[in-house]
Structures are given as C-alpha cells and as structure tokens.
mmCIF file of the N, C-alpha and C atoms, coordinates in Angstrom:
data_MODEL
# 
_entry.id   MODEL 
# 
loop_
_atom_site.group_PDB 
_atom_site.id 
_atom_site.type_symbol 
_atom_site.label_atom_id 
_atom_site.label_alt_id 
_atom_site.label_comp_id 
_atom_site.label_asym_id 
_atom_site.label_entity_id 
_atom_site.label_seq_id 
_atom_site.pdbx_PDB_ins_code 
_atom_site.Cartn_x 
_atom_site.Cartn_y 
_atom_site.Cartn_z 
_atom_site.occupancy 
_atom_site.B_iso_or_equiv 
_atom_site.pdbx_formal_charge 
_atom_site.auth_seq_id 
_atom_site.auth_comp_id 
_atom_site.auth_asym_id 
_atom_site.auth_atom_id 
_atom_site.pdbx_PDB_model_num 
ATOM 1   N N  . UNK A 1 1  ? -11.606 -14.174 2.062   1.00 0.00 ? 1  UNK A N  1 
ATOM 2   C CA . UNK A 1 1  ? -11.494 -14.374 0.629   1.00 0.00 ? 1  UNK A CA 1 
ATOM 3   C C  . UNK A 1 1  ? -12.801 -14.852 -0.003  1.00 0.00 ? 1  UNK A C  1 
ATOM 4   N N  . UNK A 1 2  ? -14.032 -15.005 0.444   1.00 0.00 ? 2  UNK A N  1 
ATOM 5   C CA . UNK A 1 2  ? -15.181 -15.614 0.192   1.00 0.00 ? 2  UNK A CA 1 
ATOM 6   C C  . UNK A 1 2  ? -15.773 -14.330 -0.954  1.00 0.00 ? 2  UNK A C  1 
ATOM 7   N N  . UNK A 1 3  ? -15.190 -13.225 -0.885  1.00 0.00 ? 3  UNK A N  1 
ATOM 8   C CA . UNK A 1 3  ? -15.791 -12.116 -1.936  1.00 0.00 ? 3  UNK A CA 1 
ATOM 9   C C  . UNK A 1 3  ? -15.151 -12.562 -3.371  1.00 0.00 ? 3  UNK A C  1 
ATOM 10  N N  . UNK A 1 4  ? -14.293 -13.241 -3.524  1.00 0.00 ? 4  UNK A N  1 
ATOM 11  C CA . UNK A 1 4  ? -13.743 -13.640 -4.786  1.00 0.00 ? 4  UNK A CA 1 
ATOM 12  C C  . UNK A 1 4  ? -14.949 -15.040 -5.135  1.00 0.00 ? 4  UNK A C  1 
ATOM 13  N N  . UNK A 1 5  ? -15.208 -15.342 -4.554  1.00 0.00 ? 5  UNK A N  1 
ATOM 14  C CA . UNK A 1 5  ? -16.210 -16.100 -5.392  1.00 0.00 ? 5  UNK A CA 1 
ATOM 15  C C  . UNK A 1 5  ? -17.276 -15.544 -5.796  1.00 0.00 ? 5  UNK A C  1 
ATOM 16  N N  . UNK A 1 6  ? -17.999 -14.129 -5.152  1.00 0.00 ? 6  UNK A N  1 
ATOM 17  C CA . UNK A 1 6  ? -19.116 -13.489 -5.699  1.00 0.00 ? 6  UNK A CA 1 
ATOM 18  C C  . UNK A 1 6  ? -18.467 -12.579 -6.181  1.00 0.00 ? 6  UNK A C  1 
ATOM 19  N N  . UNK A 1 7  ? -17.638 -12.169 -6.541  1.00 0.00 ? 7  UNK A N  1 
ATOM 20  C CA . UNK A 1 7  ? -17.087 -10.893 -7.099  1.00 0.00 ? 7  UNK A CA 1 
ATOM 21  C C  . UNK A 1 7  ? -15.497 -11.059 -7.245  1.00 0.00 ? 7  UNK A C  1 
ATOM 22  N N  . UNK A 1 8  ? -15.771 -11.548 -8.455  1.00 0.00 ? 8  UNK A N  1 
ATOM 23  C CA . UNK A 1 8  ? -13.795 -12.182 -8.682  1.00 0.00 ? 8  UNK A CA 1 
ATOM 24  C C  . UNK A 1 8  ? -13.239 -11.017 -8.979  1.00 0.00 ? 8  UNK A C  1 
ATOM 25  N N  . UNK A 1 9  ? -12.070 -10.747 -8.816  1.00 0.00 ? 9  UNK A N  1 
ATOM 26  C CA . UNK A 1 9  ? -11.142 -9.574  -9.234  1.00 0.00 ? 9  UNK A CA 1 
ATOM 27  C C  . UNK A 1 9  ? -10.989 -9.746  -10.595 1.00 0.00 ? 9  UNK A C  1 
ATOM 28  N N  . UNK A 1 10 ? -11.051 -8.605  -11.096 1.00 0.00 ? 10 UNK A N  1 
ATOM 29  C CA . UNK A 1 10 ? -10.752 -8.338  -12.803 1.00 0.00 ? 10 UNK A CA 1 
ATOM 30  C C  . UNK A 1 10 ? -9.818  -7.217  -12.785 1.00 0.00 ? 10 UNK A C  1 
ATOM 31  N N  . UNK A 1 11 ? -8.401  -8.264  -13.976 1.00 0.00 ? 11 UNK A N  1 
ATOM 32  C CA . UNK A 1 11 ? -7.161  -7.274  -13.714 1.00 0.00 ? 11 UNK A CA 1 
ATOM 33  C C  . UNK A 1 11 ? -7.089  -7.703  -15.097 1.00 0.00 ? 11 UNK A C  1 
ATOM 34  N N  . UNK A 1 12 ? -5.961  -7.063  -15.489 1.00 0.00 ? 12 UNK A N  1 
ATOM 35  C CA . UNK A 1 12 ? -5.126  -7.173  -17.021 1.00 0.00 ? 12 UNK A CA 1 
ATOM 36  C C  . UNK A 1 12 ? -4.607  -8.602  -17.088 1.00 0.00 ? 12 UNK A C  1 
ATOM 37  N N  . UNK A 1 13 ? -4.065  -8.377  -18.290 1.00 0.00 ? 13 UNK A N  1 
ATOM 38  C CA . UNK A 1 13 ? -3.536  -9.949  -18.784 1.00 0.00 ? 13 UNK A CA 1 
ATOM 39  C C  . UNK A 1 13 ? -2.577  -10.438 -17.611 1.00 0.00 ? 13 UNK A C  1 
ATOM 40  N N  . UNK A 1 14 ? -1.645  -9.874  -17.049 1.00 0.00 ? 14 UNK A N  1 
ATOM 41  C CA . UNK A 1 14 ? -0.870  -10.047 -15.748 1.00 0.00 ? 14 UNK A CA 1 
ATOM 42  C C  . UNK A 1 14 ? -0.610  -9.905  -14.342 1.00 0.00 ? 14 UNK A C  1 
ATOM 43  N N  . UNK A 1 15 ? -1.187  -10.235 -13.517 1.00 0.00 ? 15 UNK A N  1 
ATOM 44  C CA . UNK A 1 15 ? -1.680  -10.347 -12.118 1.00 0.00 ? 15 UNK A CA 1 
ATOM 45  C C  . UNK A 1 15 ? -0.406  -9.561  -11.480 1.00 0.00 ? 15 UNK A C  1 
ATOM 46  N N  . UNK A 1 16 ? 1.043   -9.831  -11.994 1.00 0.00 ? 16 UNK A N  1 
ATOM 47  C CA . UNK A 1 16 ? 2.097   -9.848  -11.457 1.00 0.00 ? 16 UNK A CA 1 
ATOM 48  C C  . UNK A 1 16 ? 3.099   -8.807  -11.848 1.00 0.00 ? 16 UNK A C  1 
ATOM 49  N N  . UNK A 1 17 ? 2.166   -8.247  -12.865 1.00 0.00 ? 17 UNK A N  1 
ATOM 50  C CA . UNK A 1 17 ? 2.702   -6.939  -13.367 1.00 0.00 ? 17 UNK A CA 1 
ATOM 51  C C  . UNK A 1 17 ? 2.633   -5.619  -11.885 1.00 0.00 ? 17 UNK A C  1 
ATOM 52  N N  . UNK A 1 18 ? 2.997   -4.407  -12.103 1.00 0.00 ? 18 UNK A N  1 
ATOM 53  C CA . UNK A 1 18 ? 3.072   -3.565  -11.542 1.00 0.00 ? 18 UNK A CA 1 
ATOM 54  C C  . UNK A 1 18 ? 1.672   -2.687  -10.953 1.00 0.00 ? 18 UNK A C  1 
ATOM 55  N N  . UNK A 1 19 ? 1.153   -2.698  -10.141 1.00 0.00 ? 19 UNK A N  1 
ATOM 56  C CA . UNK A 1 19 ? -0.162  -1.779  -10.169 1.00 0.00 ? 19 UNK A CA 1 
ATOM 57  C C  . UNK A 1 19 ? -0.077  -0.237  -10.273 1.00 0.00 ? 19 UNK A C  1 
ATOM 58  N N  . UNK A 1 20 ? -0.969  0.141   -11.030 1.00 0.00 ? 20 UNK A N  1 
ATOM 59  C CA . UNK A 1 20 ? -0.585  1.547   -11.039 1.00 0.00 ? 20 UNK A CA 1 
ATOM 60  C C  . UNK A 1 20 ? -1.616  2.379   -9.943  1.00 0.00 ? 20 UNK A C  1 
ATOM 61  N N  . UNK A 1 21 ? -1.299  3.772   -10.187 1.00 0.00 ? 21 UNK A N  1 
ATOM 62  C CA . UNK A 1 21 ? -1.857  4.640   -8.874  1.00 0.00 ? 21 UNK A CA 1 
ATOM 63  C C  . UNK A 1 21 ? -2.999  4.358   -8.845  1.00 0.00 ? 21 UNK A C  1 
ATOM 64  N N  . UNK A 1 22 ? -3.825  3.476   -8.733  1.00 0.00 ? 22 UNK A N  1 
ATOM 65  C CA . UNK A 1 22 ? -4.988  3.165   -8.492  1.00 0.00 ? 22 UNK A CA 1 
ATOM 66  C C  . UNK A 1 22 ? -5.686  4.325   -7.681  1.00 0.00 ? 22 UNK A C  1 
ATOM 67  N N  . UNK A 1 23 ? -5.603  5.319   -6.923  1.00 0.00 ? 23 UNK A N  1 
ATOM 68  C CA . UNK A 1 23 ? -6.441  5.724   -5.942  1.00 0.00 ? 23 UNK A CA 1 
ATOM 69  C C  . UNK A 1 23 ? -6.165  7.715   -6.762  1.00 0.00 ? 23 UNK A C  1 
ATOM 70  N N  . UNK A 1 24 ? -5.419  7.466   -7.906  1.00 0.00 ? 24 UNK A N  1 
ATOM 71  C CA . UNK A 1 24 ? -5.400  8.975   -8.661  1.00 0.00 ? 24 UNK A CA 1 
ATOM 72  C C  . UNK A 1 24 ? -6.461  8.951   -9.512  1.00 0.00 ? 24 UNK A C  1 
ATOM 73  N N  . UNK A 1 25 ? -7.151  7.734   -9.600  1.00 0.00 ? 25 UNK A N  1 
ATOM 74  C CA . UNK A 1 25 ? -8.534  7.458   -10.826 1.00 0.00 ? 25 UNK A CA 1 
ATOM 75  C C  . UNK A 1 25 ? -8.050  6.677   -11.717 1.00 0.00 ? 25 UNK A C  1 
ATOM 76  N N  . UNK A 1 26 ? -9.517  5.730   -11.841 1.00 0.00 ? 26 UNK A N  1 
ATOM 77  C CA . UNK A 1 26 ? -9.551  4.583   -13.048 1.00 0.00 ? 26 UNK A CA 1 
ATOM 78  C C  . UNK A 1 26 ? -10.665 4.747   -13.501 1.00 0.00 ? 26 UNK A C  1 
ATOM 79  N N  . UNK A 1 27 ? -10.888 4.156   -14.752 1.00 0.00 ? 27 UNK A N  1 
ATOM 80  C CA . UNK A 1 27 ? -12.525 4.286   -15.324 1.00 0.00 ? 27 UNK A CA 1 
ATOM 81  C C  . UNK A 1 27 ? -13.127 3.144   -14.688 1.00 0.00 ? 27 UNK A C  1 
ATOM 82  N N  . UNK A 1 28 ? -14.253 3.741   -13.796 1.00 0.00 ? 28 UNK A N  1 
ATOM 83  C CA . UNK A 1 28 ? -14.973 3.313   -13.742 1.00 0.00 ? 28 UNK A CA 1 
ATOM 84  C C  . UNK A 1 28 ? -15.572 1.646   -13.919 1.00 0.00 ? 28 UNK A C  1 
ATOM 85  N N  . UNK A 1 29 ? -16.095 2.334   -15.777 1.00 0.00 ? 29 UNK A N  1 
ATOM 86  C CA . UNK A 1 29 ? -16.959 1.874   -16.695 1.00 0.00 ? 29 UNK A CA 1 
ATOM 87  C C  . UNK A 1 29 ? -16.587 0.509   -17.102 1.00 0.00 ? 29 UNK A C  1 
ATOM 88  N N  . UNK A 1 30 ? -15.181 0.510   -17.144 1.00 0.00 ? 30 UNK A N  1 
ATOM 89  C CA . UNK A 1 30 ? -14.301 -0.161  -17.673 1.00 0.00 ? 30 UNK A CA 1 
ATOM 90  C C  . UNK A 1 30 ? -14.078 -1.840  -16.500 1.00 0.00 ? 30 UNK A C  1 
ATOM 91  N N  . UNK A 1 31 ? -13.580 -0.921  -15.575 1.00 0.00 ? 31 UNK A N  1 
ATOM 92  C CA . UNK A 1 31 ? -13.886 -1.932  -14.347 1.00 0.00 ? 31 UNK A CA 1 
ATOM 93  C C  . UNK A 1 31 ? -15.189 -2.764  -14.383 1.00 0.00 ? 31 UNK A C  1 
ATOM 94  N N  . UNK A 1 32 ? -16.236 -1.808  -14.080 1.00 0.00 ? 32 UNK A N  1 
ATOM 95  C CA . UNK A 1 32 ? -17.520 -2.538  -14.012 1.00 0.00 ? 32 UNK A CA 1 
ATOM 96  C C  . UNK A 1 32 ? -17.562 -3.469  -15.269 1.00 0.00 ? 32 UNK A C  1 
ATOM 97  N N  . UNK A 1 33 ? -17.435 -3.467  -16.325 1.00 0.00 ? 33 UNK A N  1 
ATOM 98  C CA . UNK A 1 33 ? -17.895 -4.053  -17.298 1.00 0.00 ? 33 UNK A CA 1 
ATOM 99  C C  . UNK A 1 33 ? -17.240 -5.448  -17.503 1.00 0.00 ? 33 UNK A C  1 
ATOM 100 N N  . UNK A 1 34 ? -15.435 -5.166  -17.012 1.00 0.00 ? 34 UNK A N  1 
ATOM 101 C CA . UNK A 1 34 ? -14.705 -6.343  -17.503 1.00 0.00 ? 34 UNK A CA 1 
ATOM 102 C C  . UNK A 1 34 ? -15.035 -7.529  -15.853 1.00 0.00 ? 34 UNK A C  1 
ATOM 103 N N  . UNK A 1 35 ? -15.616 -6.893  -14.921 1.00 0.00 ? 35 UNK A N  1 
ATOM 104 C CA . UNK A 1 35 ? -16.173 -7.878  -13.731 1.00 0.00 ? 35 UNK A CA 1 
ATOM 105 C C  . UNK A 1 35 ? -17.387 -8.634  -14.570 1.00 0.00 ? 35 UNK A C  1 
ATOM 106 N N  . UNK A 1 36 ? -18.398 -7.910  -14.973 1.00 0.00 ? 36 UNK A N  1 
ATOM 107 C CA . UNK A 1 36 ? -19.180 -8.612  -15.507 1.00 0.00 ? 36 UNK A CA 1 
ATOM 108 C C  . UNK A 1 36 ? -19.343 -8.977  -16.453 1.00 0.00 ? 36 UNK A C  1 
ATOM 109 N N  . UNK A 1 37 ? -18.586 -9.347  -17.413 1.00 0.00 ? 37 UNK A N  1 
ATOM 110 C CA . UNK A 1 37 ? -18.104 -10.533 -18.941 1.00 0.00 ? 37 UNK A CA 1 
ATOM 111 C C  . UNK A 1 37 ? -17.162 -11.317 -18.140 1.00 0.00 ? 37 UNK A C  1 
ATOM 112 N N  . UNK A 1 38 ? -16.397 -11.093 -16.944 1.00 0.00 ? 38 UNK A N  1 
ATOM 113 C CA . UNK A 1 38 ? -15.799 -12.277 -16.455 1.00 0.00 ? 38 UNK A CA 1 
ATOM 114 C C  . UNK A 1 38 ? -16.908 -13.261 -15.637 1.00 0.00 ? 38 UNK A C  1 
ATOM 115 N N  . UNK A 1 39 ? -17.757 -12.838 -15.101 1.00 0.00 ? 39 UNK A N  1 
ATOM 116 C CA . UNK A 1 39 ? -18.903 -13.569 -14.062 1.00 0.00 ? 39 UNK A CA 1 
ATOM 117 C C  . UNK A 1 39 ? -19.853 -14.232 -15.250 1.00 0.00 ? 39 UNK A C  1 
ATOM 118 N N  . UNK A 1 40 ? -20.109 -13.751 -16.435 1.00 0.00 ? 40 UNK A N  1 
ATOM 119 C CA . UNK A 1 40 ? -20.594 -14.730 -17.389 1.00 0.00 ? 40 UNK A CA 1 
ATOM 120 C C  . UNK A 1 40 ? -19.968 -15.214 -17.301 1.00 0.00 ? 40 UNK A C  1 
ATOM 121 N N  . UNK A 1 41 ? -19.291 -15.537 -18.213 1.00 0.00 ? 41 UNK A N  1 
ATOM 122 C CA . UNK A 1 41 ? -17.744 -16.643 -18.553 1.00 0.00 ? 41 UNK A CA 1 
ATOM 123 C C  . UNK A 1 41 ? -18.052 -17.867 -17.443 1.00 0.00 ? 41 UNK A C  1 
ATOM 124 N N  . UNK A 1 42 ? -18.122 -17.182 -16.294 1.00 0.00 ? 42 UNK A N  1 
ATOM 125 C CA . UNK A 1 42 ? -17.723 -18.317 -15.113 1.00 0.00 ? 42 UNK A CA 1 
ATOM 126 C C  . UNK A 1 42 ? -19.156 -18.778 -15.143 1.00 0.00 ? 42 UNK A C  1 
ATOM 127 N N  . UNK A 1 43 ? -20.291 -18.579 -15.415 1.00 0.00 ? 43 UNK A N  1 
ATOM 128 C CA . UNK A 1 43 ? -21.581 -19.223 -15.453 1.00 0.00 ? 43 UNK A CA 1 
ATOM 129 C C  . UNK A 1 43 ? -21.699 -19.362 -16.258 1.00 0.00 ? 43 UNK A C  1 
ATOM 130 N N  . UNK A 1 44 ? -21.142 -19.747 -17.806 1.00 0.00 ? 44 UNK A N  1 
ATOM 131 C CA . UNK A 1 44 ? -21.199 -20.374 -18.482 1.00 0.00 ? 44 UNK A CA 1 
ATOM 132 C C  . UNK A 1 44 ? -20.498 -21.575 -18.505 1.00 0.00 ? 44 UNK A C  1 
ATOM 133 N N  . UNK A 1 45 ? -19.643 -21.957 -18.104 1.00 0.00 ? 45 UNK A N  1 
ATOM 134 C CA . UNK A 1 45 ? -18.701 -22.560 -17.924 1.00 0.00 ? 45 UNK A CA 1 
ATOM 135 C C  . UNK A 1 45 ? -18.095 -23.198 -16.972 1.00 0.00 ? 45 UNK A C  1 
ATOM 136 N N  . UNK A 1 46 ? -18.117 -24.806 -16.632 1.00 0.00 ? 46 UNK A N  1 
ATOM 137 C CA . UNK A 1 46 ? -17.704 -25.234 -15.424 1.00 0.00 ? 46 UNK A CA 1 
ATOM 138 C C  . UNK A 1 46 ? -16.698 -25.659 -15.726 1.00 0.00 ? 46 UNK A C  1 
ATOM 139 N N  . UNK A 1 47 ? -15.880 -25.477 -16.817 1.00 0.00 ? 47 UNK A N  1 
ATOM 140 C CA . UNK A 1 47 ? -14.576 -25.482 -17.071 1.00 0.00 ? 47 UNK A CA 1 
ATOM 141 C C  . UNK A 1 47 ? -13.871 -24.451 -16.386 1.00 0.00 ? 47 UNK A C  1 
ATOM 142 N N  . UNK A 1 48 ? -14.274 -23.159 -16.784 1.00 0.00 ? 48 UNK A N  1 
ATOM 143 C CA . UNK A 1 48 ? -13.952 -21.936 -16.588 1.00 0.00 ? 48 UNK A CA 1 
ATOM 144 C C  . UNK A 1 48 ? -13.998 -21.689 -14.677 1.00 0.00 ? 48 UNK A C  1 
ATOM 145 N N  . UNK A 1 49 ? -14.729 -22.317 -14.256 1.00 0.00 ? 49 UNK A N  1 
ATOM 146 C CA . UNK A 1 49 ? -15.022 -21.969 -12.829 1.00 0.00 ? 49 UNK A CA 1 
ATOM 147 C C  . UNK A 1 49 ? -14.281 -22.907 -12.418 1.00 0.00 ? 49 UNK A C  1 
ATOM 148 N N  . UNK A 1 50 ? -13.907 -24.188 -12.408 1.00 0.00 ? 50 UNK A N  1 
ATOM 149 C CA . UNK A 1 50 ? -12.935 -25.320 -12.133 1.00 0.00 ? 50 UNK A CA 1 
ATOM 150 C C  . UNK A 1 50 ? -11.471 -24.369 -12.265 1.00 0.00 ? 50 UNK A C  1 
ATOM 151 N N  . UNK A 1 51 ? -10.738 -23.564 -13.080 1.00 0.00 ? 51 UNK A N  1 
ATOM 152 C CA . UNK A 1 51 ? -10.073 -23.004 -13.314 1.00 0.00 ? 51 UNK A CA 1 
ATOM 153 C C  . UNK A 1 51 ? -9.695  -21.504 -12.468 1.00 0.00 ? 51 UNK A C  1 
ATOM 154 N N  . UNK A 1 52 ? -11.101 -20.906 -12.274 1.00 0.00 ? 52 UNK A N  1 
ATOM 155 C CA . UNK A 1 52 ? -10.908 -20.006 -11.645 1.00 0.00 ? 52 UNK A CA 1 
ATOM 156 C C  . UNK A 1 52 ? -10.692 -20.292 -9.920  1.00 0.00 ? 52 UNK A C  1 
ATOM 157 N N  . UNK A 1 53 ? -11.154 -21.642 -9.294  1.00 0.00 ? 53 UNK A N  1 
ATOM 158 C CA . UNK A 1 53 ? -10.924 -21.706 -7.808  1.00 0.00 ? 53 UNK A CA 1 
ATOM 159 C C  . UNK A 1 53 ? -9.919  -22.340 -7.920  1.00 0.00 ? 53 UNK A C  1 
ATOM 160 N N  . UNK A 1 54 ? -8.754  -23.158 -9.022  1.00 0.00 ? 54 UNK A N  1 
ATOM 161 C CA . UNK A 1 54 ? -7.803  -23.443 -8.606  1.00 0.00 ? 54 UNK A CA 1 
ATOM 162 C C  . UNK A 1 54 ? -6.435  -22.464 -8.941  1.00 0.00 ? 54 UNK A C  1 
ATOM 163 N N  . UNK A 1 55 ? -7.067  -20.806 -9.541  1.00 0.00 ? 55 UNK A N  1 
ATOM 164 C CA . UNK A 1 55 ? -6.512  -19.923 -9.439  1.00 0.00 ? 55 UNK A CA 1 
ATOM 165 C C  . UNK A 1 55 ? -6.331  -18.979 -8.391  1.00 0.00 ? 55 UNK A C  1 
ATOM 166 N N  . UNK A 1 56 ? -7.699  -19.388 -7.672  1.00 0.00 ? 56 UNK A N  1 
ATOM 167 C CA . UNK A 1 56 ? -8.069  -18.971 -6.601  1.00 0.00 ? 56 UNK A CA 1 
ATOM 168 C C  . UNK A 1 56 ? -6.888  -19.458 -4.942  1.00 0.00 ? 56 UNK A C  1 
ATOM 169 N N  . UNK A 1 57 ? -7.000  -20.549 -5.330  1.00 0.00 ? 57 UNK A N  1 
ATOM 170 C CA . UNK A 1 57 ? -5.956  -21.611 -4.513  1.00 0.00 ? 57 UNK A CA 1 
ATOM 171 C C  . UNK A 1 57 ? -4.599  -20.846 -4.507  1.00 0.00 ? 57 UNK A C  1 
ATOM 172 N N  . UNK A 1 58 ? -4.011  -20.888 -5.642  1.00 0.00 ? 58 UNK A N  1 
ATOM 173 C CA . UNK A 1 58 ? -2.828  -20.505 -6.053  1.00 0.00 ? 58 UNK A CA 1 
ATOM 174 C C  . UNK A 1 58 ? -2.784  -19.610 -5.593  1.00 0.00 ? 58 UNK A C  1 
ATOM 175 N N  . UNK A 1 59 ? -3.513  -18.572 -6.011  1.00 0.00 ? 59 UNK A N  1 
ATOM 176 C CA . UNK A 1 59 ? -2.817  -17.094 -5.341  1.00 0.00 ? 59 UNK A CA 1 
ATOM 177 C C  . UNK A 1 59 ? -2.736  -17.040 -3.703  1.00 0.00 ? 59 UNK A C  1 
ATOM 178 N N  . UNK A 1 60 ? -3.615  -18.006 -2.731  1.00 0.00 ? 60 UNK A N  1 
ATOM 179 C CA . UNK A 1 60 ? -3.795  -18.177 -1.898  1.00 0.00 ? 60 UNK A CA 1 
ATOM 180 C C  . UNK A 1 60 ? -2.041  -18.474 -1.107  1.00 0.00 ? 60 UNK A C  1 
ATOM 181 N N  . UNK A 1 61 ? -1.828  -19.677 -2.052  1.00 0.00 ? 61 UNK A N  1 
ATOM 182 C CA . UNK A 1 61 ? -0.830  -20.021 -1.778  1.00 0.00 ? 61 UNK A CA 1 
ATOM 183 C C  . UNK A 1 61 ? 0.352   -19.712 -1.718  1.00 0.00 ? 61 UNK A C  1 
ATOM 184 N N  . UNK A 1 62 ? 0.385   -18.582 -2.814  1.00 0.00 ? 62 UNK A N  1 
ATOM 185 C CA . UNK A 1 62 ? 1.686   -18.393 -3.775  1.00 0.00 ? 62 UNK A CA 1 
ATOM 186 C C  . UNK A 1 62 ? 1.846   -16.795 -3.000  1.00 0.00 ? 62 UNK A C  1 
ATOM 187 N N  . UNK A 1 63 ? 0.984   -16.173 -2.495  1.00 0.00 ? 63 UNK A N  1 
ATOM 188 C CA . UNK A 1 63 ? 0.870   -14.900 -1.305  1.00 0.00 ? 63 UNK A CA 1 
ATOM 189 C C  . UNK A 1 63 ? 0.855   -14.987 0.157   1.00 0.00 ? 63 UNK A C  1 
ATOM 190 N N  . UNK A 1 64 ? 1.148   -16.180 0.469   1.00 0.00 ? 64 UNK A N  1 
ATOM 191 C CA . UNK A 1 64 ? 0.748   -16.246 1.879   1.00 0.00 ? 64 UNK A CA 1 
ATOM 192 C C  . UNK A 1 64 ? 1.619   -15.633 2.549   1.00 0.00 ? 64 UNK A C  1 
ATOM 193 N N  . UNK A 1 65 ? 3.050   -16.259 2.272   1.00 0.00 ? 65 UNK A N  1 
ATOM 194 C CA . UNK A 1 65 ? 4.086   -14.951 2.846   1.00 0.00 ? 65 UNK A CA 1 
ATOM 195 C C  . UNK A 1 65 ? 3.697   -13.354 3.111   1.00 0.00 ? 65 UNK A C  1 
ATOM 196 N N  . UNK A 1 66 ? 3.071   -12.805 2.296   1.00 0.00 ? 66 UNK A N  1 
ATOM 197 C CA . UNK A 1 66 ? 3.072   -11.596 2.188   1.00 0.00 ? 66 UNK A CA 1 
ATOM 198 C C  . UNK A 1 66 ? 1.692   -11.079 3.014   1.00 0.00 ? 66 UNK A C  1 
ATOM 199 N N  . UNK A 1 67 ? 0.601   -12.252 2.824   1.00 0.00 ? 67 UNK A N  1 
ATOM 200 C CA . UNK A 1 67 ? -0.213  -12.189 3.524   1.00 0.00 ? 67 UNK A CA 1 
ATOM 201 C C  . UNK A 1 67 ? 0.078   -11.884 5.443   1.00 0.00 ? 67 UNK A C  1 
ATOM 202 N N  . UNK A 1 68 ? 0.710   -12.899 5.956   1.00 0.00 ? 68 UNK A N  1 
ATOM 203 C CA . UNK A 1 68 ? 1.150   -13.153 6.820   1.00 0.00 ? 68 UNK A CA 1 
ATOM 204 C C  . UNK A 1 68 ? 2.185   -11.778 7.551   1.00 0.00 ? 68 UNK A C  1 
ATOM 205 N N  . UNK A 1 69 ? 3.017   -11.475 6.462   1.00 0.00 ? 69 UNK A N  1 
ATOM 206 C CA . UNK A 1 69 ? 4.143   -10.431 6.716   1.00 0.00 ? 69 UNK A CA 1 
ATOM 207 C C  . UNK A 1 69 ? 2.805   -9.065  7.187   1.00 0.00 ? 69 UNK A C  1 
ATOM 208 N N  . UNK A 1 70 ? 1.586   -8.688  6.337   1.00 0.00 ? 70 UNK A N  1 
ATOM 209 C CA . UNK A 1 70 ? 1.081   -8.108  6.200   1.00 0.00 ? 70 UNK A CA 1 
ATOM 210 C C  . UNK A 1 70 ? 0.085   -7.974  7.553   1.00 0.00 ? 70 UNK A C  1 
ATOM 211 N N  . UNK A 1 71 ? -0.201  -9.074  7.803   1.00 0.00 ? 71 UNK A N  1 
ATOM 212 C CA . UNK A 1 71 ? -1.022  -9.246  8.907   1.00 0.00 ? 71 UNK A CA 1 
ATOM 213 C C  . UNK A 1 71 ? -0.015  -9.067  10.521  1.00 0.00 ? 71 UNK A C  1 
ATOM 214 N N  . UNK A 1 72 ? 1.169   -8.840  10.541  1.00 0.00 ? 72 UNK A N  1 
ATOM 215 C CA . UNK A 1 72 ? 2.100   -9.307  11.706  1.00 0.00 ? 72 UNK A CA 1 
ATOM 216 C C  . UNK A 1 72 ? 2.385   -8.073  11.594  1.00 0.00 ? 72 UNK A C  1 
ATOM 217 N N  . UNK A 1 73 ? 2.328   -7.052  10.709  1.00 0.00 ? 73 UNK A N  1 
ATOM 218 C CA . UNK A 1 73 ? 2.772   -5.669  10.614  1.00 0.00 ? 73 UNK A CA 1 
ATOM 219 C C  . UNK A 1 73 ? 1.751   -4.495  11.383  1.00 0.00 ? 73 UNK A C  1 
ATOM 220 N N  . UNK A 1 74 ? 0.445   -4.809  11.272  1.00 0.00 ? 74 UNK A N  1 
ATOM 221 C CA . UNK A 1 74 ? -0.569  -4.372  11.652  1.00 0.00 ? 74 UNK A CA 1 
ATOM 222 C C  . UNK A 1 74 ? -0.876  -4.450  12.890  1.00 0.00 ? 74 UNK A C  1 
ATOM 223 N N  . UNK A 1 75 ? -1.501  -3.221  13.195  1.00 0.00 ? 75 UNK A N  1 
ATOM 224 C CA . UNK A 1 75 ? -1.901  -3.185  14.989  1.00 0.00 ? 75 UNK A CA 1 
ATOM 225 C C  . UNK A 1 75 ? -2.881  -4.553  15.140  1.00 0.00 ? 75 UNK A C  1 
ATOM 226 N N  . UNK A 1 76 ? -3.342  -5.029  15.931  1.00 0.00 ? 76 UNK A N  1 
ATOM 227 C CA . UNK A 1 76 ? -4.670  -5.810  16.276  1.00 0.00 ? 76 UNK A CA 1 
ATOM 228 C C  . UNK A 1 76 ? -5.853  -5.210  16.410  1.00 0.00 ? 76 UNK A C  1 
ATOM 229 N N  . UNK A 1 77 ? -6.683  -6.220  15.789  1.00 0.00 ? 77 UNK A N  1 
ATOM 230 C CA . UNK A 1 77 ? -8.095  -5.143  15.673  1.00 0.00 ? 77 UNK A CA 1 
ATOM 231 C C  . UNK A 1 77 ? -8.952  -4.950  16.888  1.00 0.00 ? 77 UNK A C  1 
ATOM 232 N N  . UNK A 1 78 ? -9.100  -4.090  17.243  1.00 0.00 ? 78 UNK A N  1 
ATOM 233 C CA . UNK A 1 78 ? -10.413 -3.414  18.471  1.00 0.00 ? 78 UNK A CA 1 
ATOM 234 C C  . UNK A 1 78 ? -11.066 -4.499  18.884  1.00 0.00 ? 78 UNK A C  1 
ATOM 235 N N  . UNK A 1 79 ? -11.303 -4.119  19.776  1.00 0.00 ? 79 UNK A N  1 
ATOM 236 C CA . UNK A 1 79 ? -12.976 -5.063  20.431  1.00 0.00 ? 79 UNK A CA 1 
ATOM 237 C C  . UNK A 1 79 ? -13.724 -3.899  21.094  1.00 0.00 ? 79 UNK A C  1 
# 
C-alpha cells in the first residue's frame, strides 16, 4: 500500500459506489488530471494530508476482510 502515498487513488465522489467496466476504456486525460489537483491539494495542505492517511487507515481497515478472502483465494506466488 506504500503507492497510495505517492500516487493516491482518484475516484468519484463515492469510493463505495459501483465500478464500472474499467478495462472497456476510460479517459485517460481525465484520470491523469484529477490525480494531479488531488496531489496539490495534499501539498498544500497538512490538513488535507492528516485526512488523507487517516482515510488511508480506514480503508485499510474497513477491507481487510476482503483483502484477506482475496489473498487465501489465490495460488502462492513463485520463487
């Protein structure tokens, strides 16, 4: 999870909403742009960054089930 601190996820107003076909095409442009007005924000702001790692936490927390379910489902990785 260490890529969410250099590269936070940028989603819509609702995390918990439905994802759509992501892999039939998205813009781009759109993506790129709303990552980077969110990464200002967070360097402007140590309000904003105080906020974002204890959002960070949360989802941590509030997914672990699924995390876990997700990881126990999967072969083991190579050596």
């Amino acid at each position: 999870m260490r890529s969410l601190k250099k590269s936070p996820p940028w989603r819509g107003p609702n995390l918990m909403t439905p994802i759509p076909p992501v892999w039939s095409g998205f813009a781009t442009e759109a993506l790129v742009e709303g990552i980077a007005r969110y990464q200002v924000r967070l360097g402007r702001s140590r309000t904003a960054r105080w906020r974002h790692r204890g959002y960070v936490i949360w989802l941590r927390w509030y997914f672990r089930g699924e995390w876990r379910a997700l990881k126990a489902a999967l072969p083991p990785p190579r050596s």
